[in-house]
C-alpha positions as CSV (number, residue, x, y, z in Angstrom):
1,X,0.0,0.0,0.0
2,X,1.0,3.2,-0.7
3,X,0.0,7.2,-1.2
4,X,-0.2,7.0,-4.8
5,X,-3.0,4.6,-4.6
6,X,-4.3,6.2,-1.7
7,X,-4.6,9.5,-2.8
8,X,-6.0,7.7,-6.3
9,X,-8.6,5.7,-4.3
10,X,-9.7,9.1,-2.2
11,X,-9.7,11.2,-5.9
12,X,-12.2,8.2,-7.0
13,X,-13.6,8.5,-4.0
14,X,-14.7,11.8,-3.9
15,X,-16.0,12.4,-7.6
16,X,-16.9,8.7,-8.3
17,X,-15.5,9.5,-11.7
18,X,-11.9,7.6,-12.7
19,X,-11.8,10.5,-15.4
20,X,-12.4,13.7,-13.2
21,X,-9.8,11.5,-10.7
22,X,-7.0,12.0,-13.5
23,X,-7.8,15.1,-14.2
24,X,-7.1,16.2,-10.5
25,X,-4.0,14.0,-9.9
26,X,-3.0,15.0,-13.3
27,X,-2.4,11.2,-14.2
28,X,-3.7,9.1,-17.1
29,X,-7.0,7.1,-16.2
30,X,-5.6,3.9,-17.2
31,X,-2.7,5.2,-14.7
32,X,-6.1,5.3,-11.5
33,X,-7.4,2.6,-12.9
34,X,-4.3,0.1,-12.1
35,X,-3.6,1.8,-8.7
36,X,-7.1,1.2,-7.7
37,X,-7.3,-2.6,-9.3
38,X,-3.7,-2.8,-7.4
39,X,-5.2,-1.4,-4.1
40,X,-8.3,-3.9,-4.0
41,X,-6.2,-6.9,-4.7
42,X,-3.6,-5.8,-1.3
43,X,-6.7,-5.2,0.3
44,X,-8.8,-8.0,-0.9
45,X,-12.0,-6.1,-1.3
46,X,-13.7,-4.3,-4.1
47,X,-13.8,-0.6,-2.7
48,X,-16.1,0.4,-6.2
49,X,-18.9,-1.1,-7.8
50,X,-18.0,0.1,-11.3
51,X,-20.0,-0.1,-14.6
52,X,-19.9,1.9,-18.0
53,X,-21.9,4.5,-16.5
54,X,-21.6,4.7,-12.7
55,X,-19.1,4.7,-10.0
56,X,-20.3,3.8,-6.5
57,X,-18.2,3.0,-3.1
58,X,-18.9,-0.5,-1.8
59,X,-19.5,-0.8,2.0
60,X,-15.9,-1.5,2.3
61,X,-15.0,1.4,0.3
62,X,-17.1,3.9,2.2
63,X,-15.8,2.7,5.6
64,X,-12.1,2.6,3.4
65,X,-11.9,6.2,3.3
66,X,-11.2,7.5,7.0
67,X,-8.6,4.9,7.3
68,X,-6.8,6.1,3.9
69,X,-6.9,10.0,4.9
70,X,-5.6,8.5,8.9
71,X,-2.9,6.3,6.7
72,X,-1.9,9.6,4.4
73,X,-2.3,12.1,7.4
74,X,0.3,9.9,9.5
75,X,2.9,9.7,6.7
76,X,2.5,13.5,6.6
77,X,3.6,13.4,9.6
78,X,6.4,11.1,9.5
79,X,7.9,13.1,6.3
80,X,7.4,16.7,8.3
81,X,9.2,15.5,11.7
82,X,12.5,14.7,8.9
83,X,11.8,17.8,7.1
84,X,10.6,20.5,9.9
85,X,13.2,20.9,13.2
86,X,10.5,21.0,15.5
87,X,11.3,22.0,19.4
88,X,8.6,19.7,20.4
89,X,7.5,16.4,19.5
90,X,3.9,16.2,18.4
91,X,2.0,13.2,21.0
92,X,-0.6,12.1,19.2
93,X,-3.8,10.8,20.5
94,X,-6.1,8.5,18.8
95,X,-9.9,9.0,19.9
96,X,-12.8,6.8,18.3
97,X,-16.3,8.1,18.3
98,X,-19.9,8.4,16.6
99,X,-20.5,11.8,15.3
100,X,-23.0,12.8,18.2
101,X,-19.6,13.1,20.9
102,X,-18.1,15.3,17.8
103,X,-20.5,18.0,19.6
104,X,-18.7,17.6,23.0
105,X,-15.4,16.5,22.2
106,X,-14.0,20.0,21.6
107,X,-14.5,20.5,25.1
108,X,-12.4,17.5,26.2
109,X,-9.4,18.3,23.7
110,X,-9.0,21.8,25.0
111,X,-8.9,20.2,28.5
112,X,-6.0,18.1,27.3
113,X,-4.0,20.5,25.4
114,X,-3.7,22.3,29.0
115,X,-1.6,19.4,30.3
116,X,-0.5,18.0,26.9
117,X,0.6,21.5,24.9
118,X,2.0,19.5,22.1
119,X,-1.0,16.8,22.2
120,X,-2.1,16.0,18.5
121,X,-5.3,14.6,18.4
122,X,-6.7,12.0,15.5
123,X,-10.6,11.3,15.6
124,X,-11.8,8.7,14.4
125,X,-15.7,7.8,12.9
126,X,-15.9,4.4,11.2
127,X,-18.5,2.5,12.1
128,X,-18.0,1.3,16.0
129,X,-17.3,-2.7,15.1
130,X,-14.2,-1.0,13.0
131,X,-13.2,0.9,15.6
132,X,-13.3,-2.0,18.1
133,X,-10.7,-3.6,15.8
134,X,-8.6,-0.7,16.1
135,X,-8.7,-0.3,19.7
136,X,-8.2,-4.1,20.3
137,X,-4.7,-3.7,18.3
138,X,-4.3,-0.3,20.0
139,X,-3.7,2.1,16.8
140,X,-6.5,4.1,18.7
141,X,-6.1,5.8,22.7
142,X,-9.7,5.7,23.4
143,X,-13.6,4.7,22.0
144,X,-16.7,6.3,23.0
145,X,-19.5,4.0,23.6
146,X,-22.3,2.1,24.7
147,X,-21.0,-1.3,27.3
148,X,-23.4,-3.9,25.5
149,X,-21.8,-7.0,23.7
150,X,-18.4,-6.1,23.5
151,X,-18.3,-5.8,27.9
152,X,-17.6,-9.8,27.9
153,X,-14.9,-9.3,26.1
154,X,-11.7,-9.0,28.2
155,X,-9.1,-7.2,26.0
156,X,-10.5,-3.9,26.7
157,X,-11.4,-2.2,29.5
158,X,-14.3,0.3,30.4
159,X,-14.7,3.5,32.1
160,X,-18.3,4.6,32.8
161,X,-19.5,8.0,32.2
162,X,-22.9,7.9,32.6
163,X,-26.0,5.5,32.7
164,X,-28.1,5.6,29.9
165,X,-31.9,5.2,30.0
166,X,-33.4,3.7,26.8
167,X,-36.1,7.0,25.7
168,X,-38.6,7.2,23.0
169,X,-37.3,10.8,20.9
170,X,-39.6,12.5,19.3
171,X,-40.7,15.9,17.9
172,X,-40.7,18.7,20.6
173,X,-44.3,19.5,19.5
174,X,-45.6,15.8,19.5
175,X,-48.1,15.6,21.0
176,X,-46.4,12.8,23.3
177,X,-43.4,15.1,24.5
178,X,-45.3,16.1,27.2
179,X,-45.8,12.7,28.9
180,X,-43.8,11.8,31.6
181,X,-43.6,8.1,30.8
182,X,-44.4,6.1,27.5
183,X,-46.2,3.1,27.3
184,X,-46.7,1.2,25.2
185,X,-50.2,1.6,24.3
186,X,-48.9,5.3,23.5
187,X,-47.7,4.0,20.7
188,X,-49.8,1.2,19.2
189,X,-50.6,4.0,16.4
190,X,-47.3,5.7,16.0
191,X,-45.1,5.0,13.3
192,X,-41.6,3.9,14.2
193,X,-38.0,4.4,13.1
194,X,-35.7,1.7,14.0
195,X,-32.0,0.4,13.3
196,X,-32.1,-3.0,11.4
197,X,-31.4,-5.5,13.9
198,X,-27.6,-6.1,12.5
199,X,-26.9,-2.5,13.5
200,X,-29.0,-2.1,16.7
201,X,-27.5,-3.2,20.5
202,X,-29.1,-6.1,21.8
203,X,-31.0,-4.2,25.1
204,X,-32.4,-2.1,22.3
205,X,-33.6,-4.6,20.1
206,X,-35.4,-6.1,23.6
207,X,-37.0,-2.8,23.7
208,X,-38.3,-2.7,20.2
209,X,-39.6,-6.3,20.3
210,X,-41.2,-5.7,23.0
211,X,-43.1,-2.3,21.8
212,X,-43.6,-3.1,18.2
213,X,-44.6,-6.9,18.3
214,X,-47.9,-6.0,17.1
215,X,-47.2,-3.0,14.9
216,X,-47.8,-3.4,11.0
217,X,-45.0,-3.5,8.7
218,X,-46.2,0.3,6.9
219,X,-45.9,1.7,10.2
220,X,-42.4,0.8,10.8
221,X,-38.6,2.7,9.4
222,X,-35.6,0.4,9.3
223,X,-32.8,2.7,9.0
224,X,-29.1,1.3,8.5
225,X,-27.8,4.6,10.7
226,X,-28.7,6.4,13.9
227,X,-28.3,9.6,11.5
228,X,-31.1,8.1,9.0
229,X,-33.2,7.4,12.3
230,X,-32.8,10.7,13.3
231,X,-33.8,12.3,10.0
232,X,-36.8,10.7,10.1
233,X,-37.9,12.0,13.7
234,X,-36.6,15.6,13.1
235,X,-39.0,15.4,9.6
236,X,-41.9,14.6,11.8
237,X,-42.5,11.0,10.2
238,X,-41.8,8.8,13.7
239,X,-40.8,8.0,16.7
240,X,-37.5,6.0,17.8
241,X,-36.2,4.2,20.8
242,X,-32.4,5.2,21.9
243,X,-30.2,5.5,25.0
244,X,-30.0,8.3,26.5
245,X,-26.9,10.3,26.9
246,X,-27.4,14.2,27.5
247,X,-24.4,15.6,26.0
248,X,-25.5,14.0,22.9
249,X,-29.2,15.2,22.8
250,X,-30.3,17.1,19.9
251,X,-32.3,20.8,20.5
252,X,-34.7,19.9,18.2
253,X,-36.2,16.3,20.2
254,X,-37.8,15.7,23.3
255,X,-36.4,12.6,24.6
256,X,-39.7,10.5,27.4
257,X,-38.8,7.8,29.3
258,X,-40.2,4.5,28.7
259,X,-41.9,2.3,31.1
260,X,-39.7,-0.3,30.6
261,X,-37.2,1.7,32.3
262,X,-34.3,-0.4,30.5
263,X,-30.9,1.6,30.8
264,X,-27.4,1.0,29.5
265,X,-23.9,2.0,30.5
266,X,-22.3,4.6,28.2
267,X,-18.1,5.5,28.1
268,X,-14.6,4.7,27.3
269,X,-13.0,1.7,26.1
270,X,-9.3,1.7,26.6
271,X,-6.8,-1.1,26.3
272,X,-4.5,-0.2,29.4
273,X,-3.4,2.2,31.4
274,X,0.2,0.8,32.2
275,X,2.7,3.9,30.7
276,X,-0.5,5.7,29.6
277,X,-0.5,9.2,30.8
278,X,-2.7,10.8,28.3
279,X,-5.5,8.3,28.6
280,X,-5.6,8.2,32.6
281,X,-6.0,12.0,32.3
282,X,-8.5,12.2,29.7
283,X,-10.6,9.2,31.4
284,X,-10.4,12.0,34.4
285,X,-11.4,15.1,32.9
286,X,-14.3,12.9,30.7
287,X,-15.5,11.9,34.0
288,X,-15.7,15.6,35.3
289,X,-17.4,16.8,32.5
290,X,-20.2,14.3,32.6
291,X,-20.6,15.0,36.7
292,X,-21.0,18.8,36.0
């Protein structure tokens, strides 16, 4: 692997045209065409479902992309420390997350960079099983996220940050909002937006069994994404079920308790503390920004 088929597969990437690609990398297209075909056969994946007329990103080429602009980003690096005499050493610091802590973690990082003035943070947002893998072989710090599955297993560790009751989110001027439980009889004529149950945590999924046994079929959205959940509710076409975290609410949604009263443990998954400064401190100030 290397830049030039990086930077070909990101060109590709971002104009899903092989010929506008060339023309900004001022190649031939034959030329982005054999670092792409060389590029899929390293990585054993098609990153492009290609045909005379269209250009589209596979799965594995969508969730490619933040991991070629971390893998270009880092060699930037590498070539500026040889090329740059720098006074300090940039410590970088991996952080995995959803986009919803993007809203908070701003606040965190300028927390750190008064102990760590020469920290260099890298954020992460692949999808979470992805970043799991990353954690696991520890080319990230830290990963945001819910305790659910991954708790059993015992390569990572956890730091808890909050508790997180499973809500139903809704419009601010549904006529629900003002409840203060729903049951579920509230809902028996609602229409509902739901993660597909490959994508949705299993205490979740209880919840939604549970509440929509006996909904019909035209009542229900099965979203791949929180985001395309989310969409939904803010458009005023459902309802949906989610944990709870406050720093993560949106303005626009007023988030009711269920009667199930099901909740879930939200935080940080880390790999170890031993010789790890910058994570013990930034398990810290996480914790004190999630009391206050």
């Amino acid at each position: 692997m290397n830049s030039t088929q990086l930077n070909c597969f990101l060109a590709v990437a971002d104009s899903l045209s092989f010929a506008r690609a060339s023309e900004k990398l001022h190649i031939t297209q034959p030329a982005v065409t054999h670092q792409i075909n060389s590029l899929e056969s390293e990585l054993d994946v098609k990153l492009f479902k290609r045909t005379t007329r269209t250009v589209e990103l596979t799965r594995e080429g969508y969730s490619f992309i933040a991991d070629a602009k971390s893998i270009l980003n880092t060699m930037a690096m590498a070539k500026m420390r040889f090329t740059v005499q720098e006074k300090i050493e940039p410590a970088p610091f991996m952080i995995g997350c959803g986009l919803k802590e993007l809203s908070f973690l701003p606040t965190l990082i300028k927390s750190m960079l008064t102990l760590y003035p020469n920290i260099h943070p890298f954020i992460k947002t692949i999808p979470f099983p992805a970043l799991m893998n990353h954690l696991r072989n520890e080319s990230i710090d830290v990963l945001f996220g819910l305790q659910g599955v991954t708790a059993a297993k015992q390569d990572c560790r956890f730091q808890e940050l909050a508790r997180a009751p499973i809500v139903c989110a809704m419009p601010k001027e549904h006529p629900l909002s003002s409840r203060e439980k729903i049951t579920k009889k509230d809902l028996q004529k609602q229409r509902i937006a739901v993660l597909d149950n490959a994508n949705v945590m299993p205490q979740v999924l209880s919840v939604q069994s549970h509440i929509l046994f006996e909904h019909h079929p035209a009542d229900l959205y099965c979203c791949e994404t929180m985001e395309e959940v989310l969409t939904l509710v803010k458009a005023g076409m459902s309802l949906t079920f989610l944990p709870d975290i406050v720093p993560m609410r949106d303005a626009l949604l007023a988030y009711v308790p269920l009667e199930t009263n099901t909740s879930l443990s939200y935080g940080i998954f880390y790999k170890t503390l031993q010789d790890k400064s910058m994570i013990r401190d930034f398990l810290k100030i996480a914790v004190r920004y999630f009391q206050t």
